[in-house]
ZAMARGU-4260 file (C-alpha; in steps of 0.2 Angstrom, whole numbers, plus 5000, padded with zeros to 4 digits):
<rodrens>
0) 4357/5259/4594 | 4372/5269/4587 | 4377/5285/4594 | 4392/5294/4586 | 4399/5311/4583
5) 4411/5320/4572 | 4420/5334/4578 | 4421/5344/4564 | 4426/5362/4569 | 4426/5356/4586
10) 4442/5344/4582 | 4452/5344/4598 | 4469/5352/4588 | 4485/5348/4595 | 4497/5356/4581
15) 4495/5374/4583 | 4503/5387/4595 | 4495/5398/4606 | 4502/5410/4620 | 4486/5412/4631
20) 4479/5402/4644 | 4464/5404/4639 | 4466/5397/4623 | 4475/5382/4627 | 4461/5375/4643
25) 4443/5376/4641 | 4437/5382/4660 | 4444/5390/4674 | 4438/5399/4689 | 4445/5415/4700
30) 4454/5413/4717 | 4453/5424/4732 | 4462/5418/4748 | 4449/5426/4759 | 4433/5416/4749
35) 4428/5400/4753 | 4439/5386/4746 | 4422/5377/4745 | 4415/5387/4734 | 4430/5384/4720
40) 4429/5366/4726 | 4411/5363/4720 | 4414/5371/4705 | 4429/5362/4697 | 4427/5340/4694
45) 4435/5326/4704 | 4440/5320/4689 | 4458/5320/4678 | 4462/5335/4671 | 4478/5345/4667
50) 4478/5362/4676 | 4487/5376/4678 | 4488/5392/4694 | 4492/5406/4688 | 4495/5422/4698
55) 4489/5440/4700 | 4494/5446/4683 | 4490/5429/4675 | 4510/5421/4675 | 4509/5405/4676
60) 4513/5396/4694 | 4512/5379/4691 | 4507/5366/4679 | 4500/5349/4684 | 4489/5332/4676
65) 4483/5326/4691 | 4469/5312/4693 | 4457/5321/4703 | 4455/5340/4702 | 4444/5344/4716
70) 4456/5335/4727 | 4473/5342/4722 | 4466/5360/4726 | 4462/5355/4743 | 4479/5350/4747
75) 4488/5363/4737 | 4475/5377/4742 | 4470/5372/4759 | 4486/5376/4767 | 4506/5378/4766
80) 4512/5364/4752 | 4531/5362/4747 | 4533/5366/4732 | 4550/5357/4726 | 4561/5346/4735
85) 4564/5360/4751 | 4556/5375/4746 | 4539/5379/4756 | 4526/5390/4749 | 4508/5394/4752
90) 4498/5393/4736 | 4485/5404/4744 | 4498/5420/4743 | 4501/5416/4725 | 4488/5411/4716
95) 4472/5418/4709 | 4466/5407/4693 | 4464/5390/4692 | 4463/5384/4673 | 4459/5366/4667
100) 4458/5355/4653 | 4448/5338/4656 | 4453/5322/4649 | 4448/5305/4649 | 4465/5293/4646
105) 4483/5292/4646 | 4485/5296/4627 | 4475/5312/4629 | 4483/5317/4646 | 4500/5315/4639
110) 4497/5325/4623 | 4487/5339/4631 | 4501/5341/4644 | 4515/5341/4632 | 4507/5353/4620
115) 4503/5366/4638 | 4519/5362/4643 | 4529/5368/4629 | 4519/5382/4628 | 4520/5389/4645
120) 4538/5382/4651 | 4547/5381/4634 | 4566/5382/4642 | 4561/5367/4655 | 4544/5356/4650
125) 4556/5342/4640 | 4565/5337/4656 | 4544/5332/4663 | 4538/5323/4650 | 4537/5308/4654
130) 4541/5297/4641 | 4558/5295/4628 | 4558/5302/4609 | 4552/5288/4596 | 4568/5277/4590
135) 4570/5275/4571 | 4582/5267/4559 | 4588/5278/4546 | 4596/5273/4527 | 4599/5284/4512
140) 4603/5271/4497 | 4610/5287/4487 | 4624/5292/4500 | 4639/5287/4491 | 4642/5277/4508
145) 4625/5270/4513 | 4623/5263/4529 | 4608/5259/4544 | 4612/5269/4557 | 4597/5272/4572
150) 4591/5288/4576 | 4579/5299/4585 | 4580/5310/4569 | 4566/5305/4556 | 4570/5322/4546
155) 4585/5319/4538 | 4585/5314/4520 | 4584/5296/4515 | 4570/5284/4523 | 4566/5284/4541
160) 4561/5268/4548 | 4550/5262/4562 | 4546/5266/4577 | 4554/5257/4589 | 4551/5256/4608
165) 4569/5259/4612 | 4587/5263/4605 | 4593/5244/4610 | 4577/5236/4597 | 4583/5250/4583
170) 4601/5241/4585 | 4593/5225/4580 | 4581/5227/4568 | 4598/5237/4556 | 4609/5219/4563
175) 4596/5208/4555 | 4595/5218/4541 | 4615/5217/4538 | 4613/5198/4543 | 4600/5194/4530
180) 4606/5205/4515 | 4624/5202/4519 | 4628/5221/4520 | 4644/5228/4523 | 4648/5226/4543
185) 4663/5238/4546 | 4659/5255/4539 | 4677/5262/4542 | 4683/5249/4527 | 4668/5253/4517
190) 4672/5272/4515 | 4689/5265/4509 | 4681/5256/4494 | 4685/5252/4480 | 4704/5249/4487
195) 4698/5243/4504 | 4704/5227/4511 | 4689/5215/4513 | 4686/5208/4531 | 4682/5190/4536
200) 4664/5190/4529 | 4669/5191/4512 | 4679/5175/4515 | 4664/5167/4524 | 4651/5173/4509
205) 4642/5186/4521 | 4646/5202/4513 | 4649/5206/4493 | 4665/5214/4497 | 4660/5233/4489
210) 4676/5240/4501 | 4687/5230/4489 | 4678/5233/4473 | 4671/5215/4471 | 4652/5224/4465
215) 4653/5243/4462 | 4645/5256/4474 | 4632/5257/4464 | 4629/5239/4465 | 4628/5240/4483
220) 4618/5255/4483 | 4605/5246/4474 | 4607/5230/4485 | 4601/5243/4499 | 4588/5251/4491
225) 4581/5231/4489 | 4585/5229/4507 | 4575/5246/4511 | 4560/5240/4503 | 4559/5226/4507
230) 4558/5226/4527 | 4547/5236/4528 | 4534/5227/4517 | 4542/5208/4518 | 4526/5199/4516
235) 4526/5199/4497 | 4544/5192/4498 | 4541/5178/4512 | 4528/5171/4500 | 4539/5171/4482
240) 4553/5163/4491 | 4541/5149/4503 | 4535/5143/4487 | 4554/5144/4478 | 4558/5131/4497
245) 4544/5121/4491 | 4547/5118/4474 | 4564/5115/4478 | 4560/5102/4492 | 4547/5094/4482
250) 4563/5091/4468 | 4572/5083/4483 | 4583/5097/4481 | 4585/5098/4501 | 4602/5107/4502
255) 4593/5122/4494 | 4577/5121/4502 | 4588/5122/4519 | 4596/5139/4513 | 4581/5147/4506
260) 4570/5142/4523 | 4585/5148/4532 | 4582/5165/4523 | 4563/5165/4523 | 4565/5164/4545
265) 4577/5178/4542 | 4567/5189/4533 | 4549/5184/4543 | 4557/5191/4559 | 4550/5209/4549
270) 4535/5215/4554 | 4534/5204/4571 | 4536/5209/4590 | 4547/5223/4594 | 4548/5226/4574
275) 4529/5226/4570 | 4528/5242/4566 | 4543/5245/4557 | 4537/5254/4541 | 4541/5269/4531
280) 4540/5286/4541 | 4525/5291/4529 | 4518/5275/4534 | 4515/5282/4551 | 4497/5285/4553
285) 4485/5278/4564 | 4466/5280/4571 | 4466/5278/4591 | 4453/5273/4600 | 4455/5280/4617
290) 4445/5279/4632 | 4428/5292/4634 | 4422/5301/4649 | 4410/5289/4652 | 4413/5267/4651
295) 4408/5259/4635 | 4413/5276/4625 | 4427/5280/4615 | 4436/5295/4609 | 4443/5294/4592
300) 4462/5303/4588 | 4470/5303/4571 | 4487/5303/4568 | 4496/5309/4552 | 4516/5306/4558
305) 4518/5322/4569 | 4500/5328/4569 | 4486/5321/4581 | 4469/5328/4583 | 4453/5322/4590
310) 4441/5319/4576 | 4426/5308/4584 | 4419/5301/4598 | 4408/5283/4598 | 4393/5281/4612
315) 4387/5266/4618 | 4390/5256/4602 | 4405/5248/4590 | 4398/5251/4572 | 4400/5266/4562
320) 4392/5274/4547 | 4403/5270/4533 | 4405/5288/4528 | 4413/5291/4545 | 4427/5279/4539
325) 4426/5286/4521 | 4427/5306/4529 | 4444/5298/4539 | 4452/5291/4525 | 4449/5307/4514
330) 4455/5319/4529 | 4470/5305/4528 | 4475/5307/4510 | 4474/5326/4510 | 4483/5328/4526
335) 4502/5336/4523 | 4512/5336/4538 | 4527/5344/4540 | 4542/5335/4553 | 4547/5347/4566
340) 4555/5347/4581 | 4536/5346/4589 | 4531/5335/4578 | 4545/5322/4581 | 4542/5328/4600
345) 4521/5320/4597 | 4526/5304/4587 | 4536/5298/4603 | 4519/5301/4612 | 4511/5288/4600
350) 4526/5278/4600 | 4527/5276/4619 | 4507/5272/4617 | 4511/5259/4603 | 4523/5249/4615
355) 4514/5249/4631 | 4505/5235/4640 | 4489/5232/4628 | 4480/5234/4645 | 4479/5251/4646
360) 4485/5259/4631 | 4470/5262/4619 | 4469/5253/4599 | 4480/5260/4586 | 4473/5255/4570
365) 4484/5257/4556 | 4475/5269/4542 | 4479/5256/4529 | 4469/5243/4540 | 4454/5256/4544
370) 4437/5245/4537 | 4420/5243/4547 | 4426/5227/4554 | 4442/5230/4560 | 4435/5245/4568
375) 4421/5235/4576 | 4437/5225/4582 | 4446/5237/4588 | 4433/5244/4600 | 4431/5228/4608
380) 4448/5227/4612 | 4446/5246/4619 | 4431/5239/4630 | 4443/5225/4637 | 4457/5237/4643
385) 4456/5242/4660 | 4447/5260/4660 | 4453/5277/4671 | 4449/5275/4689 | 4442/5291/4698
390) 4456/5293/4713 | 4447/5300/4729 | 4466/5308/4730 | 4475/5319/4720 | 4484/5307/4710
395) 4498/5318/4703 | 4505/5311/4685 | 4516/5326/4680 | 4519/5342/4689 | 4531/5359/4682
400) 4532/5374/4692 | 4537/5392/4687 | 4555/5394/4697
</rodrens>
């Protein structure tokens, strides 16, 4: 039997700000040095939460996602603790609330502390994240000089590409596609065009030569708006220019069917391995399936480009009412996000998800894939990853601290 829920007004939001503790966990529980420890102990879970001390007047102390709560205020609370790499302090004179927020996989520990952290340490939380900013390839065809350059700067004009694990995979994927289209190489000759002297790949038939006015800048601009489009949606391409190798082998015209395979390889390499999800920055939305607090359940998180919220969560069973997926796909379409500094900050979240080991990451369906079956799919690929193991210690993840 199916069990499933939608979160409606419950949605676990992680695009707002909010100043008060209180708003920003859902349980805590007062401190007194002088009461038993084991009276706070039995109250809190041995489970992984991110949680915060604050003190007396409610500052906070120190920020933690830790995998067992109970555990990690027995240590810190149970006697003297350093706090730092030689600085000594007894948590017991300092603090007197003890706030958490449960959760139930990587994905959801990560974003719950970076949305806590930024809100309670906003001068120092970057340095403890954890994990690098999402790598992109930029291009704007109507620069009067366009180029691929990588960033870690989707918000600039033009077309943002990707994401890519790391800065070195950006570098490769703009290579290939100055290898493929035969794009200009040497941007310090280009911006001399049209009285530039061509380089050594005009010579070799690599590159149209726009630096020395062989094709207009206009013709170049359209050669990379071609080039835009087309790595980012090759598959359409790959099969017009297989069956132009095929026709041409069939007419024994081998020579041509070399060059045109040759180009065809090129051109596959999009879409594959540390490129497979290069697409448009408006292409960057995803449902994630994410482990539940129990095995065999399943959270479910959308992601809009720089906004992720909890939406769903599937019990004990794979399929879902079709107006489940039709609700998703409208939320989808009416979903306007705008790229901030925090949003940028949340796509390297999902972008460090997106390139981890499959064994532990959680599914990211892309939106345009979302169906009954692939669903179904993607939550028996959840069930094989290894799920969250309770930690009889205190299995600390991340940790910031009020100096």
């Amino acid at each position: 039997m199916v069990h499933f829920t939608v979160a409606n007004h419950a949605w676990a939001s992680y695009h707002t700000s909010v100043n008060s503790p209180s708003d920003l966990f859902d349980h805590h529980a007062d401190y007194q040095p002088d009461d038993s420890l084991e009276g706070l102990l039995k109250s809190t879970p041995a489970k992984w939460v991110v949680y915060l001390f604050t003190d007396a007047a409610d500052n906070p102390v120190q920020l933690l996602c830790v995998k067992n709560l109970r555990a990690s205020l027995k240590r810190r609370l149970g006697g003297e603790e350093i706090m730092g790499p030689t600085r000594k302090v007894d948590y017991r004179d300092l603090v007197r609330r003890v706030y958490w927020r449960r959760v139930d996989s990587a994905f959801e520990a990560d974003l719950a502390y970076l949305e806590i952290a930024r809100d309670i340490f906003p001068k120092s939380y970057r340095g403890m994240l954890g994990f690098d900013p999402a790598w992109f390839v930029h291009v704007n065809p109507a620069d009067d000089f366009p180029r691929y350059v990588k960033t870690i700067d989707p918000t600039r004009p033009g077309q943002a590409i990707g994401p890519f694990a790391d800065k070195h995979a950006a570098a490769r994927f703009f290579q290939l596609v100055e290898d493929a289209f035969d794009l200009c190489r040497y941007y310090n000759i280009l911006i001399e065009a049209p009285d530039g002297r061509a380089c050594a790949y005009k010579e070799m038939g690599k590159c149209p030569a726009p630096c020395d006015g062989s094709i207009s800048m206009e013709q170049y601009r359209e050669l990379i708006k071609w080039s835009a489009a087309t790595v980012v949606s090759p598959e359409g391409f790959v099969a017009e220019h297989t069956a132009r190798m095929n026709a041409a082998a069939s007419e024994l015209n081998f020579e041509a069917a070399a060059r045109i395979k040759q180009f065809v390889e090129q051109i596959g390499q999009f879409g594959h391995g540390a490129f497979r999800f290069a697409k448009r920055l408006e292409d960057f939305q995803f449902l994630s399936l994410q482990h539940g607090p129990r095995r065999g359940t399943a959270k479910i998180f959308l992601v809009m480009q720089g906004m992720i919220e909890q939406v769903g969560c599937v019990i004990d069973e794979l399929r879902v009412p079709s107006d489940f997926l039709r609700h998703i796909l409208s939320r989808a379409a009416r979903t306007r996000t705008e790229m901030t500094e925090q949003a940028v900050e949340r796509m390297g979240i999902v972008t460090d998800h997106l390139f981890r080991a499959r064994r532990s990451s959680g599914v990211f369906l892309p939106i345009c894939d979302l169906e009954e079956r692939s669903f179904s799919k993607a939550y028996k690929e959840l069930q094989k990853q290894n799920t969250p193991d309770d930690s009889e210690e205190e299995g600390v993840i991340k940790e910031l601290q009020q100096l």
